[in-house]
LOKETI-657144 format. One record per atom (N, C-alpha, C): residue number from 1; atom name; x, y, z. Coordinates in steps of 0.001 Angstrom, whole numbers, padded with zeros to 6 digits. Example, Ala and Ser with C-alpha at 12.3 -4.5 7.8 and 13.67 -1.06 7.14 Angstrom:
<recs>
<1,N,<013190,-005690,007800>>
<1,CA,<012300,-004500,007800>>
<1,C,<013200,-003300,007800>>
<2,N,<012850,-002250,007080>>
<2,CA,<013670,-001060,007140>>
<2,C,<012900,000030,007870>>
</recs>
This chain:
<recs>
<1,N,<000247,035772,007865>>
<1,CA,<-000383,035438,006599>>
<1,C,<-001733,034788,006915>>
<2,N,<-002726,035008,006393>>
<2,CA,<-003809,034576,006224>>
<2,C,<-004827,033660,005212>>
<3,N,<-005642,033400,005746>>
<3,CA,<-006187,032412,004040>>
<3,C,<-006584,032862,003025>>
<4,N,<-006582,034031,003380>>
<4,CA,<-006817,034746,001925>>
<4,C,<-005794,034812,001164>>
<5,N,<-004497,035803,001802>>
<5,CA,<-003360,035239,001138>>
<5,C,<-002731,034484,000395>>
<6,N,<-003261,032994,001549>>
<6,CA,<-002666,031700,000993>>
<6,C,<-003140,031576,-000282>>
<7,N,<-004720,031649,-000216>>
<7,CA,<-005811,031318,-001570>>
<7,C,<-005049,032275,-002936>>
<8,N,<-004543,034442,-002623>>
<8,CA,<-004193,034547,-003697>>
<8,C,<-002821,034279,-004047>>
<9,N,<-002094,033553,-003241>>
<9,CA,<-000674,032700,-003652>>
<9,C,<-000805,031607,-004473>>
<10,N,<-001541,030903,-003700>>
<10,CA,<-002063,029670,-004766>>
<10,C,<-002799,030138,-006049>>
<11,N,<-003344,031162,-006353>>
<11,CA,<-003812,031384,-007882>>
<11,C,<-002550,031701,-008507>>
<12,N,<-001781,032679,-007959>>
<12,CA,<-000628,033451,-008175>>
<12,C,<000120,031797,-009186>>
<13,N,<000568,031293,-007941>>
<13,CA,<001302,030010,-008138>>
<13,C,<000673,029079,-009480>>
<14,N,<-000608,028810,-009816>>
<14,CA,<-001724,028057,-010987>>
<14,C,<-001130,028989,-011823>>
<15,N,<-001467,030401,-011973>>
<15,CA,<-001398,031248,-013105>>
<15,C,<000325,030921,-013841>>
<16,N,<001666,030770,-013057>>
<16,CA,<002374,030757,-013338>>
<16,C,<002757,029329,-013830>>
<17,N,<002372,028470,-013452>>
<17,CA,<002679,027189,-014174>>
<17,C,<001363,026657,-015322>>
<18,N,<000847,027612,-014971>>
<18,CA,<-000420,027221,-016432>>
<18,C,<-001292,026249,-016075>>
<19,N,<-001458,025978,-014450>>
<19,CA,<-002164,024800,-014520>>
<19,C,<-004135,025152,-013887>>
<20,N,<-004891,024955,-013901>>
<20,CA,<-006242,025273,-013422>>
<20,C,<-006533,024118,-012149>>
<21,N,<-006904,024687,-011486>>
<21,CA,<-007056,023931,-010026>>
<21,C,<-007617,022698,-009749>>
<22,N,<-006801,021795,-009414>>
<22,CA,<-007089,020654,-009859>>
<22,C,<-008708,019392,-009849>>
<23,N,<-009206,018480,-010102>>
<23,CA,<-010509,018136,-009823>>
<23,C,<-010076,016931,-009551>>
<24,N,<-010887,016042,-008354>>
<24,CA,<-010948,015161,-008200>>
<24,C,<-010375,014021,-009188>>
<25,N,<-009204,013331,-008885>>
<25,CA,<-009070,012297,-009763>>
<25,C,<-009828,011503,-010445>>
<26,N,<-010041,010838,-011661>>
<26,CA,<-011225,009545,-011847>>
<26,C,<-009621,008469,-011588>>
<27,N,<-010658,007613,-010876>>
<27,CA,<-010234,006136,-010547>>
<27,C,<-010559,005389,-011642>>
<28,N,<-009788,004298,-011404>>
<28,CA,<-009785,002852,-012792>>
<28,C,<-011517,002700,-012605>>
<29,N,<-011563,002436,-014018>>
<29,CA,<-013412,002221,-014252>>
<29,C,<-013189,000729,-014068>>
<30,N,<-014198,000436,-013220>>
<30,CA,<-014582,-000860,-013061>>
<30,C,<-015245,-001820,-013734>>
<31,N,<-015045,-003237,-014390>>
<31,CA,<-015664,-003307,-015699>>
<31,C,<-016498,-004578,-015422>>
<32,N,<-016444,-005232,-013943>>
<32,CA,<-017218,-006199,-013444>>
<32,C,<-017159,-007494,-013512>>
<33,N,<-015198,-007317,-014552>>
<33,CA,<-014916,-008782,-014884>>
<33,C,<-013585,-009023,-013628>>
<34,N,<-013539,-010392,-013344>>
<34,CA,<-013038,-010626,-012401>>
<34,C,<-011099,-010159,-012325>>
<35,N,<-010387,-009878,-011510>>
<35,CA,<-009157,-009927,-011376>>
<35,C,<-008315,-010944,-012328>>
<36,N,<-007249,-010326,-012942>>
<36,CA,<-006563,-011575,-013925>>
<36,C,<-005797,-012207,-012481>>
<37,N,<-005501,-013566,-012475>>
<37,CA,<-004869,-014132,-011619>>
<37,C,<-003621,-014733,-011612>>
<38,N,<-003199,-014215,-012982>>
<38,CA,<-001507,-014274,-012724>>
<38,C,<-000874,-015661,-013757>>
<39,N,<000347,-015331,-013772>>
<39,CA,<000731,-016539,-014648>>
<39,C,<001394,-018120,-013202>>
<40,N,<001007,-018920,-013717>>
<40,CA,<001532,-020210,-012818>>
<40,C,<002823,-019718,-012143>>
<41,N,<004021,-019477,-012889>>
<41,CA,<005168,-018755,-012290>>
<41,C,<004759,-017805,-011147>>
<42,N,<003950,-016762,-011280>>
<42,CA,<003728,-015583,-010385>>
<42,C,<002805,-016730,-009036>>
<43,N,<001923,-017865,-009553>>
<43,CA,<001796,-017718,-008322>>
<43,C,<002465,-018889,-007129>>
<44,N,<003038,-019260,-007831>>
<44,CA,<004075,-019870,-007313>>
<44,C,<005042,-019329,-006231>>
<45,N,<005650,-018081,-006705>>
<45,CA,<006358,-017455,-006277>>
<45,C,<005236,-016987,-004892>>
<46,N,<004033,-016245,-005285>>
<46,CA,<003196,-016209,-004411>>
<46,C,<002791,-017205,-002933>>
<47,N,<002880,-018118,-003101>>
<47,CA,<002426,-019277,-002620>>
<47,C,<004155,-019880,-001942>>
<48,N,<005028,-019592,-002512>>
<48,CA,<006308,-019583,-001507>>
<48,C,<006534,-018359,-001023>>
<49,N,<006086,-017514,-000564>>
<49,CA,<006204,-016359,-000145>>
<49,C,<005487,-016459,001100>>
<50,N,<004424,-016771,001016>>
<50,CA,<003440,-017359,001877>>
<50,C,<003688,-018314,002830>>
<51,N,<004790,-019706,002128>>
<51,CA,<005279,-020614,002950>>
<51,C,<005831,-020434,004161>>
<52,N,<007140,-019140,003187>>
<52,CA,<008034,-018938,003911>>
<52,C,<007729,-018147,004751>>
<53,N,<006824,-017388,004797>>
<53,CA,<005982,-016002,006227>>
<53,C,<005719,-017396,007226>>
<54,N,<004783,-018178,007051>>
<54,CA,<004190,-019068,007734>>
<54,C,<005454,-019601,008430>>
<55,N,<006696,-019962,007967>>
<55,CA,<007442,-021110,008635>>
<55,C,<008189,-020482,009376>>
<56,N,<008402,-018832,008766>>
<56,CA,<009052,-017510,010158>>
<56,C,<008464,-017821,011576>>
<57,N,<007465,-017510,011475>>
<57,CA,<006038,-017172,012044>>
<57,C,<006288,-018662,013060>>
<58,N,<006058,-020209,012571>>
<58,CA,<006372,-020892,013722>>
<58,C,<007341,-020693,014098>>
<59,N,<008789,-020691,013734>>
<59,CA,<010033,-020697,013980>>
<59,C,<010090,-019942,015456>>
<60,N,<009724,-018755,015453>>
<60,CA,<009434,-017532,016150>>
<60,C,<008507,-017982,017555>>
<61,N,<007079,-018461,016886>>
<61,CA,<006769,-019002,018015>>
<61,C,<006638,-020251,019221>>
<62,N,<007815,-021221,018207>>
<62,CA,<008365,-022326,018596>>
<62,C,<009553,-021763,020159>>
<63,N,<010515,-020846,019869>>
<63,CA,<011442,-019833,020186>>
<63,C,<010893,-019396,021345>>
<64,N,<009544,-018900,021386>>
<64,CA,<009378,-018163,022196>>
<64,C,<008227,-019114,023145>>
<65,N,<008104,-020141,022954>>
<65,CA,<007364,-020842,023866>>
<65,C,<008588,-021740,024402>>
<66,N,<009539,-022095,023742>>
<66,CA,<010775,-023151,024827>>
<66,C,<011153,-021587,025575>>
<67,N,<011281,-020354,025320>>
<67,CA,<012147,-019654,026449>>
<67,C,<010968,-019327,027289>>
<68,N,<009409,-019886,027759>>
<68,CA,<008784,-019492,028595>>
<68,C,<008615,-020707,029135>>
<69,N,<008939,-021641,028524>>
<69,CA,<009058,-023185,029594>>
<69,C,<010339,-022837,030952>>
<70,N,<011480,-022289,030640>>
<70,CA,<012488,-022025,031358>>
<70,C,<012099,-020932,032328>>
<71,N,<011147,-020496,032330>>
<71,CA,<011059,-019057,033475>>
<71,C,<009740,-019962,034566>>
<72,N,<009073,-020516,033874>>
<72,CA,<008391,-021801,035370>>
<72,C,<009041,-022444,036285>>
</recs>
């Protein structure tokens, strides 16, 4: 099969579902006003989410600096 093929499959395929070949999406119009920033609840939740990455994160590298004291 070839690209020509492919190309009259794919019309083949448009013609049968009724659809015309598609165009570039439009993206959200940009309106230059700033991001809404959420209700107090949301960022709360945000901001413990955050805690809790951070306190993994030492936990982990607390962990892994006592098991490299033991190999000196």
């Amino acid at each position: 099969m070839n690209l020509m093929d492919l190309t009259d499959l794919m019309d083949v395929m448009r013609g049968i579902q009724g659809t015309a070949p598609a165009l570039a999406a439009e993206g959200p119009r940009h309106t230059g006003e700033p991001a809404g920033t959420g209700t107090t609840a949301e960022q709360l939740w945000l901001l413990g989410g955050v805690a809790l990455s951070l306190t993994a994160a030492g936990v982990v590298a607390v962990a892994a600096a006592r098991g490299r004291k033991r190999d000196h």
